[in-house]
Backbone as a ProteinNet text record, in pm:
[ID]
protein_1_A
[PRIMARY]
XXXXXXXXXXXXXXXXXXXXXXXXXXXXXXXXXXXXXXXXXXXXXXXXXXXXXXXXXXXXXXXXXXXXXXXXXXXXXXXXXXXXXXXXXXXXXXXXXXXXXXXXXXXXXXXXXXXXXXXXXXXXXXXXXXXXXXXXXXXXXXXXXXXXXXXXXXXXXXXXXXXXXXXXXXXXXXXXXXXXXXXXXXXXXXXXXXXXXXXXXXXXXXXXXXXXXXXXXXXXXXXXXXXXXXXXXXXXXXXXXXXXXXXXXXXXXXXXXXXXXXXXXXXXXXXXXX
[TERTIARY]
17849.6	17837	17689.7	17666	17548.3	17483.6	17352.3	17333.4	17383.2	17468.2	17557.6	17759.8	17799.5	17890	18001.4	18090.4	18201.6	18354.4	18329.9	18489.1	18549.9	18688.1	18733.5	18700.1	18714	18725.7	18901.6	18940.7	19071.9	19143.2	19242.6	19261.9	19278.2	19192.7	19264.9	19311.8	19384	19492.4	19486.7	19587.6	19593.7	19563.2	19580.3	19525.1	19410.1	19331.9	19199.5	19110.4	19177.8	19086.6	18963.7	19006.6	18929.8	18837.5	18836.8	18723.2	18640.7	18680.1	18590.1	18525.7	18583.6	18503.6	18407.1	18374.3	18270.3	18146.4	18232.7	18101.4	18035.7	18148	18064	17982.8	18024.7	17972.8	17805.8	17833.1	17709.8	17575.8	17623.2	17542.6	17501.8	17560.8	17588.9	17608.8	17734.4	17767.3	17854.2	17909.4	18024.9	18151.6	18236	18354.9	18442.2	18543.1	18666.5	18771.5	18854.2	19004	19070.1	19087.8	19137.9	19093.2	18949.9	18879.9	18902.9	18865	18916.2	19086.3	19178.5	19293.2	19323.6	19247.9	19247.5	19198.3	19075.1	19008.9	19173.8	19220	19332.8	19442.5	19485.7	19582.3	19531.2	19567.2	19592.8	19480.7	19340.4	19264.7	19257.3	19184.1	19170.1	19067.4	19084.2	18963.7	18961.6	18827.6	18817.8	18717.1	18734.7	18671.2	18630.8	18533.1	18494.6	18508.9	18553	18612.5	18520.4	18471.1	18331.2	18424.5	18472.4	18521.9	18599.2	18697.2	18780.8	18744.6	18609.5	18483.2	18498.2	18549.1	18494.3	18372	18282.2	18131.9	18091.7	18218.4	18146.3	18287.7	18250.6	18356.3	18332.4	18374.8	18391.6	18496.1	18542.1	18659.4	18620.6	18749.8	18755.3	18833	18838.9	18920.8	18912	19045.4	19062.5	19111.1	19059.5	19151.4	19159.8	19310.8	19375	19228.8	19220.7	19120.3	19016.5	19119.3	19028.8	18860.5	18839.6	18746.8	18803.3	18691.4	18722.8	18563.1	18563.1	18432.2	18469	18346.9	18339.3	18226.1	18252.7	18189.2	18259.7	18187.7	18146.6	18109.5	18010.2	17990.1	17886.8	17915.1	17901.2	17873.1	17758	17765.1	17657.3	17749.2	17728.6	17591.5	17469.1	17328.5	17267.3	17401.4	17399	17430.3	17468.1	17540.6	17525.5	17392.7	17316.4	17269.5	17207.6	17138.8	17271.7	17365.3	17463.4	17591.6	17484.1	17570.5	17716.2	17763.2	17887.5	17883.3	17825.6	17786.7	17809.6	17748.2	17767.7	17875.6	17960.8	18078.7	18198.8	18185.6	18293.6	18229.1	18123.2	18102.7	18165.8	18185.4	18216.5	18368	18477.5	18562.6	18648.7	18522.3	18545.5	18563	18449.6	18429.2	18560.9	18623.9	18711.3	18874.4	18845.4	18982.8	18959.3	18861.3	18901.1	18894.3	18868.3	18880	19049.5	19100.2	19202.8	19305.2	19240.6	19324.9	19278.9	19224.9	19145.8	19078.1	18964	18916.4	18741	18669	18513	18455.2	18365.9	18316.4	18191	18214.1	18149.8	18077	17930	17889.8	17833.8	17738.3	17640.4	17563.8	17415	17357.9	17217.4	17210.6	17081.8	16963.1	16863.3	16731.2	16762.6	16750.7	16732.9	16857.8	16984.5	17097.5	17132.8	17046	17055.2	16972.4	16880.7	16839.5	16898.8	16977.8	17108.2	17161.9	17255.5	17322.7	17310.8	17156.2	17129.5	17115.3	17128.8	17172.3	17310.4	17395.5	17546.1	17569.2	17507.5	17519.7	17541	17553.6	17567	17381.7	17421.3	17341.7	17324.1	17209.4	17186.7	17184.8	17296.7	17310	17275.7	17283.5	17208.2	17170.1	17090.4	17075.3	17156.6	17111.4	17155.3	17094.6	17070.7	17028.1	17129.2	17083.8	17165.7	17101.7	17104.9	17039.7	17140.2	17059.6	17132.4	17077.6	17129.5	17105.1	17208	17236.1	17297.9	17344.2	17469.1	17520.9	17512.9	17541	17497	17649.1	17784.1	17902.9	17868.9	17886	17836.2	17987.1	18128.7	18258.1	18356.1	18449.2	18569.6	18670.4	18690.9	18751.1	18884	18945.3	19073.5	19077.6	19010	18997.1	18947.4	18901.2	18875.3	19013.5	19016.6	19069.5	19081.4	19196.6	19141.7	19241.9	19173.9	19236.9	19324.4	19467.4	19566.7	19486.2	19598.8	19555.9	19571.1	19708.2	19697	19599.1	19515.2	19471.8	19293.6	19293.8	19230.3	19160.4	19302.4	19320.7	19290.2	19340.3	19337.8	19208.3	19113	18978.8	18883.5	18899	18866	18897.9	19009.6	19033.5	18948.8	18907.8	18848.5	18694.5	18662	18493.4	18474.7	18534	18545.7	18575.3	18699.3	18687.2	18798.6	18870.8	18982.5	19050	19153.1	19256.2	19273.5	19158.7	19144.1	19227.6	19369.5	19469.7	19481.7	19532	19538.7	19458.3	19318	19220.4	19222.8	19181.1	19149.3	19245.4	19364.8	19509.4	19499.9	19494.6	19396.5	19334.1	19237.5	19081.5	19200.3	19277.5	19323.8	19426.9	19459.8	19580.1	19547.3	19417.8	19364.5	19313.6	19335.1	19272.3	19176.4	19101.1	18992.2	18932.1	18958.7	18949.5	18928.6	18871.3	18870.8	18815.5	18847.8	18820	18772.4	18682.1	18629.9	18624.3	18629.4	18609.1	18721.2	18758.7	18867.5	18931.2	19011.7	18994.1	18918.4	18786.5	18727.7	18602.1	18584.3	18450.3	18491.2	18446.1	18537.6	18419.7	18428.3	18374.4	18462.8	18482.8	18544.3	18432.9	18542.6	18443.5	18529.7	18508.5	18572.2	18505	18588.7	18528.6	18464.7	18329.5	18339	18296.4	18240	18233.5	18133.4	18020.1	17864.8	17841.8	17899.2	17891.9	17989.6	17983.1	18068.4	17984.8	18110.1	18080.1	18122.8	18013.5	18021.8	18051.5	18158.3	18141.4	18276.8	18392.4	18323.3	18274.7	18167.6	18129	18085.4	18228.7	18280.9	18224.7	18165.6	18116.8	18046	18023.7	17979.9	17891	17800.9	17707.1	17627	17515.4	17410.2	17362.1	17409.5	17424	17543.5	17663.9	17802	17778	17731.1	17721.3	17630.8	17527.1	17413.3	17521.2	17580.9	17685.1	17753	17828	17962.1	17893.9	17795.6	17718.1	17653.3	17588.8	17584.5	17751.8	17821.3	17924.7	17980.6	17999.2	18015.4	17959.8	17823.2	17772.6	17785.4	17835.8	17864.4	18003.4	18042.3	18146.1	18180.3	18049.7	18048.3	17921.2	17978.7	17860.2	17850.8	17736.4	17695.2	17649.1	17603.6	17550.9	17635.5	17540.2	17597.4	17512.2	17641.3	17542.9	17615.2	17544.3	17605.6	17508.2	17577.1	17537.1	17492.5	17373.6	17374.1	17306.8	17380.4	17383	17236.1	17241.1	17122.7	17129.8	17257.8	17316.1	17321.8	17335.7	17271.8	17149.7	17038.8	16911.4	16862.6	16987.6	16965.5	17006.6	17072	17120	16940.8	16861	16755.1	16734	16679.1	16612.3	16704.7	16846.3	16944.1	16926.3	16949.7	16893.7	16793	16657.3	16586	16548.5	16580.2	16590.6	16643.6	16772.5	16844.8	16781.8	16652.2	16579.4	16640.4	16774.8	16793.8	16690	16715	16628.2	16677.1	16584.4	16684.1	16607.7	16716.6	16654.7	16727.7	16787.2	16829.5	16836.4	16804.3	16854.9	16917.6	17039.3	17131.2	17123.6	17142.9	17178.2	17291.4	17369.9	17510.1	17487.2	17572.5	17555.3	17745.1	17697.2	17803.7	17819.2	17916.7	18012.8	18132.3	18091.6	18227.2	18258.4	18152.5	18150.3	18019	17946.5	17792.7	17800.4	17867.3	17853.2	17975.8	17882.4	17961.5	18100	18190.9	18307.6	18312.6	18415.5	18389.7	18308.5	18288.2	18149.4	18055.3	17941.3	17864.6	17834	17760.9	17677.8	17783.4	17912.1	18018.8	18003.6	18014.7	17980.8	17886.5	17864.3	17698.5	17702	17793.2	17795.7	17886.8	17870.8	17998.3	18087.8	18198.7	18253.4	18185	18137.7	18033	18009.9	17923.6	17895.2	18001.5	18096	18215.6	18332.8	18319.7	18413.9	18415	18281.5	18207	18195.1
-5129.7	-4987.1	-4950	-4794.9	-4758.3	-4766.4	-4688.7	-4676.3	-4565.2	-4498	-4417.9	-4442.1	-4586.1	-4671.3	-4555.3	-4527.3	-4476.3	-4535.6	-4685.3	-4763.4	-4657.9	-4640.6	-4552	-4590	-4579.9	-4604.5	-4641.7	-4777.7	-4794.7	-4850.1	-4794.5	-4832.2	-4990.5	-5083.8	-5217.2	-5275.6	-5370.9	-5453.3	-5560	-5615.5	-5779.2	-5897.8	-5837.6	-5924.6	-5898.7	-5812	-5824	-5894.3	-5950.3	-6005.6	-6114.2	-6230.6	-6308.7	-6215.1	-6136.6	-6075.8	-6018.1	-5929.7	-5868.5	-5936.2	-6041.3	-6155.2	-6238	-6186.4	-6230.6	-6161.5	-6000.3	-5917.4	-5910	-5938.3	-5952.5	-6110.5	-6208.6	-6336.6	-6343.4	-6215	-6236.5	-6149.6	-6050.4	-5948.2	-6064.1	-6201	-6293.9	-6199.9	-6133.9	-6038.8	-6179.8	-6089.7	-6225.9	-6186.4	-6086.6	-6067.5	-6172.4	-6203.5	-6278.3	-6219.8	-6302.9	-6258.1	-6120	-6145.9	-6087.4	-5914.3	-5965.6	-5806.2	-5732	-5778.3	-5695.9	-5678.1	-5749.6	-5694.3	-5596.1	-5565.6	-5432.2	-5307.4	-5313.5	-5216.1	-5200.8	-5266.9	-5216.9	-5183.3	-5225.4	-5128.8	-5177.3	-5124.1	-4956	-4882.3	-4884.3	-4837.8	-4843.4	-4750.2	-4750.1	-4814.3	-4900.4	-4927.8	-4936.7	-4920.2	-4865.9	-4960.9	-4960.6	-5042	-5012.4	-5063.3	-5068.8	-5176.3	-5227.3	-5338.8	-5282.4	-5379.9	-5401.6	-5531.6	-5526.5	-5654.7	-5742.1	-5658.3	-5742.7	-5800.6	-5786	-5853.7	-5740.4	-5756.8	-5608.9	-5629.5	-5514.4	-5480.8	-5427.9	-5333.7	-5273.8	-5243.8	-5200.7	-5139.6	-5060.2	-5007.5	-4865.6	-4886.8	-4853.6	-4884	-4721.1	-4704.1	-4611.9	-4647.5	-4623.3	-4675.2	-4558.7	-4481.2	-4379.7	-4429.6	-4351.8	-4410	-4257.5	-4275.2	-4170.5	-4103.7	-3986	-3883.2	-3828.5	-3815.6	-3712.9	-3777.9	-3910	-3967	-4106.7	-4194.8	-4289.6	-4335.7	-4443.8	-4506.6	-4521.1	-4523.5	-4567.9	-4668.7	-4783.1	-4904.1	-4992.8	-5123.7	-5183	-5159.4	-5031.1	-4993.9	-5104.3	-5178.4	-5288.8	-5286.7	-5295	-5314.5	-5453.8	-5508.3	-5664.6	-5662.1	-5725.2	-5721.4	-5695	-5731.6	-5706.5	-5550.3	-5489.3	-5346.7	-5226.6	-5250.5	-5149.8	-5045.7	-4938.3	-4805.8	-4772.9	-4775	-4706.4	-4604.5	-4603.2	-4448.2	-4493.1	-4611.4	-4686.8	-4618.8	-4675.2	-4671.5	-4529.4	-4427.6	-4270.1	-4208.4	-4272.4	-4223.7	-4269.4	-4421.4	-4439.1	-4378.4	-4296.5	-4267.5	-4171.9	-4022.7	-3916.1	-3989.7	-4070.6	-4080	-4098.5	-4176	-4218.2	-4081.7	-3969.4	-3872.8	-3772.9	-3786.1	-3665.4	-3771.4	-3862.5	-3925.8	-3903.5	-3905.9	-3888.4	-3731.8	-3682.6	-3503.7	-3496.5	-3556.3	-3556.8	-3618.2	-3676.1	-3751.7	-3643.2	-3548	-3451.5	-3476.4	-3601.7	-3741.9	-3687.5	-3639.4	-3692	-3806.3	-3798.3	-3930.9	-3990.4	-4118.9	-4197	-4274.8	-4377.5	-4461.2	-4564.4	-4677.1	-4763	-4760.5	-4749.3	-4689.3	-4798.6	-4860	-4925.3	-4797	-4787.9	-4718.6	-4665.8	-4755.6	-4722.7	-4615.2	-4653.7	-4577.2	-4470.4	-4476.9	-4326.8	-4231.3	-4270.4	-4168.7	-4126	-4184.7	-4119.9	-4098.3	-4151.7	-4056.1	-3917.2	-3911.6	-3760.7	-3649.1	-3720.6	-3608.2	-3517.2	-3645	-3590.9	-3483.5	-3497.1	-3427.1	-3500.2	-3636.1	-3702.9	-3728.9	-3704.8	-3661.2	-3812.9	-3878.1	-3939.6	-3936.5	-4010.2	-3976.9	-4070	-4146.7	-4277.7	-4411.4	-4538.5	-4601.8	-4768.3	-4863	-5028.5	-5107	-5216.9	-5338.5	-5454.4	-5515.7	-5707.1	-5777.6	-5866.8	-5988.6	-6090.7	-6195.9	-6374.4	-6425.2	-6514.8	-6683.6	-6744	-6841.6	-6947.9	-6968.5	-6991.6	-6981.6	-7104.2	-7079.3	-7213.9	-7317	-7267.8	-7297.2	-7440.5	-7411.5	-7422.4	-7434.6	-7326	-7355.8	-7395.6	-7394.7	-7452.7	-7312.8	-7300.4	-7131.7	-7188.1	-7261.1	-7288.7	-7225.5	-7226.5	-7174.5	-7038.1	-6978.7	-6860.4	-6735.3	-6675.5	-6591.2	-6475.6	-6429.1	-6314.1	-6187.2	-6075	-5947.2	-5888.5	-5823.8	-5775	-5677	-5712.3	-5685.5	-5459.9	-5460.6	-5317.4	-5236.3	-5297.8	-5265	-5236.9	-5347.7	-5323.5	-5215.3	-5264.8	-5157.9	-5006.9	-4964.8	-4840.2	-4764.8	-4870.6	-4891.9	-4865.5	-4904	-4910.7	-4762.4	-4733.1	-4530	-4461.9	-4452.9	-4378.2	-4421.5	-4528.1	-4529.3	-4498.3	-4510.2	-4524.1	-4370.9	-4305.8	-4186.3	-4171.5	-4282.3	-4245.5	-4424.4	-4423.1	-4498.6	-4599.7	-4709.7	-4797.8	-4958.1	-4923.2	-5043.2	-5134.1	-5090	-5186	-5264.6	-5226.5	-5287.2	-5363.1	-5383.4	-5495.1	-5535.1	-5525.2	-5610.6	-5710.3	-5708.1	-5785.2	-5864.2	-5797.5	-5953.2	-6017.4	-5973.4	-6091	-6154.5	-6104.1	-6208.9	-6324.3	-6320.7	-6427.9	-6518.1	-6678.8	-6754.1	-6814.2	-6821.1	-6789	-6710.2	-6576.8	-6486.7	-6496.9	-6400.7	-6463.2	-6336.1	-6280.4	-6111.4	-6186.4	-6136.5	-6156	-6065.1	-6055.6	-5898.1	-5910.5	-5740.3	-5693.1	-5523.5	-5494.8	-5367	-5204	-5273.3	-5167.7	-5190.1	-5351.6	-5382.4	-5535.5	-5532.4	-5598.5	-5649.1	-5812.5	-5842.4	-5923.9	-5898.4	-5927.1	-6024.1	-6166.2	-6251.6	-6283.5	-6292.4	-6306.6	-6413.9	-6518.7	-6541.2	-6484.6	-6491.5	-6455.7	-6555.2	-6532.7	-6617.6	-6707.3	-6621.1	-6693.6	-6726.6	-6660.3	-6638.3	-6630.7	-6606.7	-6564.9	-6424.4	-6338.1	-6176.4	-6126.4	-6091.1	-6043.2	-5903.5	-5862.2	-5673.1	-5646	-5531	-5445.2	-5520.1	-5472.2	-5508.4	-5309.1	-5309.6	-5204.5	-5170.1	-5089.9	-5168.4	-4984	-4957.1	-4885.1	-4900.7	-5023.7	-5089.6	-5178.8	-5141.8	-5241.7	-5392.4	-5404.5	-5510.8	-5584	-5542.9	-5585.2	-5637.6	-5570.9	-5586.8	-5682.8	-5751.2	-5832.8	-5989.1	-5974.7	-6059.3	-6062.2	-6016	-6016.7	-6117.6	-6045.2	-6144.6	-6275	-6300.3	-6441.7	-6536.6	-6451	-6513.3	-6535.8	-6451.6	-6455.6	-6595.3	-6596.1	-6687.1	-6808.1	-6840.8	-6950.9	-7015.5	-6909.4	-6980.5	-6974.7	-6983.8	-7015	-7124.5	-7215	-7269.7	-7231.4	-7260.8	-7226.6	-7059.9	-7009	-6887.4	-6792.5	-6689.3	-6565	-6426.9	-6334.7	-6200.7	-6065.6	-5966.6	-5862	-5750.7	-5677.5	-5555.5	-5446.9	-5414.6	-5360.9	-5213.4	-5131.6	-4998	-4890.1	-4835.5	-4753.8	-4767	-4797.1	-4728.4	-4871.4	-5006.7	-5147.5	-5232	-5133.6	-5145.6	-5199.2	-5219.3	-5303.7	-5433.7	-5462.3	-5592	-5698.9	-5631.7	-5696.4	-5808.3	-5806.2	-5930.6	-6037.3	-6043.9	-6132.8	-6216.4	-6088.4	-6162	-6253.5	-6178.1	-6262.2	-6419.6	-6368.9	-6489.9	-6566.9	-6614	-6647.4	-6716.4	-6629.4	-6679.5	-6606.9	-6503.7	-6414.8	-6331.1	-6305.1	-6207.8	-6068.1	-5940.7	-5837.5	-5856.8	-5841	-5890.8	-5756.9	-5696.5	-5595.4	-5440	-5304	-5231.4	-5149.1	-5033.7	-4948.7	-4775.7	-4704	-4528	-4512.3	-4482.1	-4414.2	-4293.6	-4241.5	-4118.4	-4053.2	-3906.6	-3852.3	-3722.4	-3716.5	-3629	-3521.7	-3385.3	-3311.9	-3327	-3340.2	-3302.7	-3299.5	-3287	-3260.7	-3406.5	-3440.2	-3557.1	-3670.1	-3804.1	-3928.9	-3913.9	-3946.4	-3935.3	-4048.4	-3991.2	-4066.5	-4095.3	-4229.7	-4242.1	-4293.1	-4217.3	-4307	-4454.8	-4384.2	-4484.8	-4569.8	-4608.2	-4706.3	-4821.6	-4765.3	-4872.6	-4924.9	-5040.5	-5083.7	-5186	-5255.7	-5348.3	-5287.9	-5280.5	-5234.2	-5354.5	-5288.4	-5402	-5439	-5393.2	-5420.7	-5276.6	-5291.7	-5144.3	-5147.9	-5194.4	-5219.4	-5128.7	-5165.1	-5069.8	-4989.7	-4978.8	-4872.5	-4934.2
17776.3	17752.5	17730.5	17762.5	17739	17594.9	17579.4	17418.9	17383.2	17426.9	17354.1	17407.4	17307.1	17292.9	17288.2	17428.1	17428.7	17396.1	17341.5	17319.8	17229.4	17237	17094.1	16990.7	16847.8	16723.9	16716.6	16682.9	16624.6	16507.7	16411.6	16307	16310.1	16225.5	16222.4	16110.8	16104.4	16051.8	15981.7	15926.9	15897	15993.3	16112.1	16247.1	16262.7	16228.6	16267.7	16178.4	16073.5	15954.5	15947.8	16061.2	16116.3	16200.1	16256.2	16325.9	16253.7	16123.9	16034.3	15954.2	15904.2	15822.5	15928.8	16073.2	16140.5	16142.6	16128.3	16086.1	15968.2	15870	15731.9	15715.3	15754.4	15779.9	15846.3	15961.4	16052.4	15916	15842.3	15775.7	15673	15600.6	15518.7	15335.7	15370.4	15280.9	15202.6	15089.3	14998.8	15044.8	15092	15124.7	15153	15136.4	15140.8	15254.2	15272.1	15362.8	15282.3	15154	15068.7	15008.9	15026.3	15044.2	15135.2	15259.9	15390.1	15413	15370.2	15347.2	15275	15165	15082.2	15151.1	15209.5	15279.2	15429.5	15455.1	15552.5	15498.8	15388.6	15313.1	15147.4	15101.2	15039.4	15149.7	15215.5	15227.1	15371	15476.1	15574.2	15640.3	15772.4	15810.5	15964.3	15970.7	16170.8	16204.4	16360.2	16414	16590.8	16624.1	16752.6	16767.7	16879.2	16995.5	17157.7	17174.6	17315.7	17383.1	17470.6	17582.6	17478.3	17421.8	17297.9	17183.3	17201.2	17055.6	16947.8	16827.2	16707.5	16679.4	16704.5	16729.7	16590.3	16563.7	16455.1	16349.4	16189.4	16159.7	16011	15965.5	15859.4	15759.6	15639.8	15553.4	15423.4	15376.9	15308.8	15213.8	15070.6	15014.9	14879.1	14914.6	14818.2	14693.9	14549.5	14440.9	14390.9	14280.3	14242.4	14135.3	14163.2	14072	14134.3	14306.9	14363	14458.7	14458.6	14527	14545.4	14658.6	14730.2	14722	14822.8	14834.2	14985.8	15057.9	15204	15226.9	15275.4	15272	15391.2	15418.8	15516	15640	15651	15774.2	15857.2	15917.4	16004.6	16179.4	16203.8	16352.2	16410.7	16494.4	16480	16558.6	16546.4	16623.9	16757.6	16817.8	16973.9	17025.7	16931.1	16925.6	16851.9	16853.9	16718.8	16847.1	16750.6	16856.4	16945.3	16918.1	17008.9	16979.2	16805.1	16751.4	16724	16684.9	16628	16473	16394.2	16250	16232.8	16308.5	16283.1	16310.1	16364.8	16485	16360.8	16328.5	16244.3	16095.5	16089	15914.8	15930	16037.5	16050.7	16048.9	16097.7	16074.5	15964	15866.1	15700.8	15675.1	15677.1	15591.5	15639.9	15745.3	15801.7	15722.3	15735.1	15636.6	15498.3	15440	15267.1	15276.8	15362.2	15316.7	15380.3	15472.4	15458.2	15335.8	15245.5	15108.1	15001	15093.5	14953.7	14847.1	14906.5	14804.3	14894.3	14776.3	14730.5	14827.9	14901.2	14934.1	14839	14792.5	14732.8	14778.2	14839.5	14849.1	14800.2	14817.5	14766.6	14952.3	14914.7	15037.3	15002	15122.1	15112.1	15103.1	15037.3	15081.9	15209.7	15358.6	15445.7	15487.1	15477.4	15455.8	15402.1	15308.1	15223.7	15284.3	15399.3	15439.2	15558.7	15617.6	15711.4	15697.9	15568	15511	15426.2	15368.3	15354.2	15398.5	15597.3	15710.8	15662.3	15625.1	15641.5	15531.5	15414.5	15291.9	15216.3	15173.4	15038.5	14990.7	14860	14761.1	14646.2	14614.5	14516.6	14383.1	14336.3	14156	14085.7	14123.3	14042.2	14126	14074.7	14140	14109.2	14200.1	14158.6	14215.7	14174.3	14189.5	14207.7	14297.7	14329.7	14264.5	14174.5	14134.4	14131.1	14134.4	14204.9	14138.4	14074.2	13977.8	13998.9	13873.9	13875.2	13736.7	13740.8	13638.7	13520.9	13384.3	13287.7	13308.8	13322.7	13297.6	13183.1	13075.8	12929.7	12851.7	12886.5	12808.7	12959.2	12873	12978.4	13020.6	13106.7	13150.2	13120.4	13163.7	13092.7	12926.4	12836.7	12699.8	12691.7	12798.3	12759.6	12698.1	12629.3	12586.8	12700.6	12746.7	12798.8	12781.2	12735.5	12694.6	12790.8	12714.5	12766.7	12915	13030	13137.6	13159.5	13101.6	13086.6	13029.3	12912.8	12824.3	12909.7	12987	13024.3	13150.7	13243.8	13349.6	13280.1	13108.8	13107.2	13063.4	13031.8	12987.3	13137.1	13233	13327.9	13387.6	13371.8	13431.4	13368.9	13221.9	13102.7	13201.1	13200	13199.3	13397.6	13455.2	13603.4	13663.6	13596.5	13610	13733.4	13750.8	13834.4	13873.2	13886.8	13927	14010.9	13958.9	14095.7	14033.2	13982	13889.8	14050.4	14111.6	14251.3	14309	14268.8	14300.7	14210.7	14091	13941.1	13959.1	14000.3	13994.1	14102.8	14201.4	14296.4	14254.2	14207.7	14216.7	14079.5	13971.6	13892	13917.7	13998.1	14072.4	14198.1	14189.8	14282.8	14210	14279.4	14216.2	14171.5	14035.4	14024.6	13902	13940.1	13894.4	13701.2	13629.1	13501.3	13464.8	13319.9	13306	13125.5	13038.3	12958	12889.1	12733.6	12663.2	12555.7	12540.6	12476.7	12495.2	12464.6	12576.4	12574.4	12490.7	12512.1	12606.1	12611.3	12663.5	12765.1	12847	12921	13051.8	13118.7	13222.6	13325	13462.6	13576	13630	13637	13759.3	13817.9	13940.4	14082	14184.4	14296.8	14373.7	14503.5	14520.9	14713.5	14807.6	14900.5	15032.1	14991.8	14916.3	14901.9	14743.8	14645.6	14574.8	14436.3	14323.8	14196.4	14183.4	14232.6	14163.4	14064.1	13961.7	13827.4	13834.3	13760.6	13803.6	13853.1	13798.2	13700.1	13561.9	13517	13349	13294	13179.5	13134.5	12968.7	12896.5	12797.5	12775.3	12586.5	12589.4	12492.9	12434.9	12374.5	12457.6	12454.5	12525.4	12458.6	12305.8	12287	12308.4	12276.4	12346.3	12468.7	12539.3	12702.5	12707.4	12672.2	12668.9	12617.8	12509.5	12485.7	12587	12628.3	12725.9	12863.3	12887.1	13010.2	12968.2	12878.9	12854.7	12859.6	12808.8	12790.8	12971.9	13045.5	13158.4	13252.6	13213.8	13321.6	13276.3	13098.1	13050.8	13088.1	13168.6	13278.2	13372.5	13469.1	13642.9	13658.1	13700.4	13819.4	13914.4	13953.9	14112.6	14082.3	14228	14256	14193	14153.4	14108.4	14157.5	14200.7	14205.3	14124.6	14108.1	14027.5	14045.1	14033.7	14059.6	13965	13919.3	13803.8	13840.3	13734	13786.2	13695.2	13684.4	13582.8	13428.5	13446.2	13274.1	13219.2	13299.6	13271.9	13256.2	13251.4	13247.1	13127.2	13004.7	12911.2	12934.9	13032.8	13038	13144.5	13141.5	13275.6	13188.4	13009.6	12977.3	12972.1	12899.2	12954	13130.6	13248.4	13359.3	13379.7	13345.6	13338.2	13277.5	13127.8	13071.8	13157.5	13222.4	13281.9	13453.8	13453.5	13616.4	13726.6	13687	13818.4	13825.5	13969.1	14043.8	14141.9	14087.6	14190.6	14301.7	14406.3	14556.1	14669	14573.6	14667	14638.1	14656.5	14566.9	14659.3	14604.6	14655.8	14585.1	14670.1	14587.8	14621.1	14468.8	14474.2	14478.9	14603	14642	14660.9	14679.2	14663.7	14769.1	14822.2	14930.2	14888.4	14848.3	14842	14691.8	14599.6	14472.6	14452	14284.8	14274	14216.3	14081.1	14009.5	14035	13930	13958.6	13858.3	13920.5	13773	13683.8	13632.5	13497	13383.8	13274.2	13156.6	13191	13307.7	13366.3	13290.2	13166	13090.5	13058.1	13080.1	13029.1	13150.7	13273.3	13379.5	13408.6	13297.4	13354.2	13506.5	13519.8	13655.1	13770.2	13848.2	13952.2	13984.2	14085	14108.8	14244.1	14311	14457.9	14465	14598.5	14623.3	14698.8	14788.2	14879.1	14773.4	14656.5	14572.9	14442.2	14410.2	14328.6	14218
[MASK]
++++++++++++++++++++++++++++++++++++++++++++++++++++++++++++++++++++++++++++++++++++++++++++++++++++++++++++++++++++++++++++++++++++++++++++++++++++++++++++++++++++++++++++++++++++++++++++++++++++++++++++++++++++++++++++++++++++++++++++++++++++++++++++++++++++++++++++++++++

């Protein structure tokens, strides 16, 4: 195809999962099988297909309170400049206005300035940082706080209804949630990595605790995502020898502000899901 890529845009599936974990593989993102099954249900996700190859693809993922996030917009190296990425964002944005859902992002720098064509607007910012964890206790002994309790901790500071999602990452194996239910940290596995986040918390010393405690039980690589309102947690990082190596703008579509207690969400759960 030319540089202006006429394949349709088509909804994909549980069958396409091995293909999308090629695009996220090729970007060397952390996504799992399990992530991209979410982005296809509960959540929508599109794709371009070039000579049966998926080239490119888009995901939306509405939660109850009126907004969603739109993430993995993906177009594989061979298939860039051909107006894919723009074609399936206008499709994200015409599906959550059909869920009557806010569009939400995490926008590289460079991204945020194409997307400030469309009308989303910058409300705050984030950082990636990567180390390595001390794993110092035994996760078998960790304590971990009632799961409702937490889920309902998570609506209050988040600002809308994403139980399907946190129910997920703890029902996989692995998985390990830290806290109590007012202050609370999610670690999860991914492809490359142990992702820290959500980390829920409305004390910056709490939260400075909660993350030592966190990395005192992972080895190997770690990344996390830390948002504005976590800017107390940097000397912990540091101490620690992580490094931010990446940064993102949460931006916003079809409202002015972010919902929910900003300052309660200091870690996200990715920019893939806010």
């Amino acid at each position: 195809m030319g540089p202006t890529d006429a394949s349709p845009s088509v909804i994909l599936g549980v069958a396409d999962i091995d293909d999308a974990l090629l695009l996220s593989d090729e970007a060397r993102w952390n996504q799992i099988a399990e992530d991209w099954a979410l982005f296809m249900s509960p959540g929508e996700c599109y794709g371009v297909r070039t000579d049966g190859r998926l080239v490119a693809s888009a995901a939306i993922l509405p939660f109850a309170g009126g907004f969603g996030w739109i993430s993995m917009v993906l177009v594989t190296a061979d298939s860039r400049r051909r107006g894919l990425a723009s074609r399936l964002m206008d499709r994200c944005i015409e599906a959550m206005r059909r869920h009557g859902a806010a569009s939400l992002l995490d926008a590289t720098p460079e991204g945020a300035l194409v997307y400030s064509q469309l009308g989303f607007r910058t409300r705050c910012r984030m950082a990636r940082w990567r180390g390595m964890g001390t794993e110092s206790r035994n996760r078998e002994a960790a304590i971990q706080p009632d799961r409702s309790a937490i889920l309902q901790r998570d609506r209050e500071a988040f600002g809308g209804d994403r139980g399907f999602l946190l129910n997920d990452f703890l029902n996989r194996p692995g998985t390990l949630v830290l806290g109590n239910s007012r202050s609370f940290v999610l670690l999860r596995q991914g492809r490359r990595a142990t992702q820290i986040g959500p980390l829920v918390c409305a004390s910056p010393v709490e939260a400075r605790e909660l993350l030592e405690l966190a990395f005192s039980h992972v080895s190997g690589p770690i990344i996390l995502d830390v948002l504005d309102a976590g800017e107390g947690l940097h000397p912990v990082l540091e101490k620690h020898g992580f490094e931010a190596f990446r940064t993102f703008e949460r931006m916003v579509l079809d409202r002015n502000d972010l919902p929910g207690i900003v300052s309660d969400v200091m870690v996200a759960a990715g920019p893939e899901f806010g």
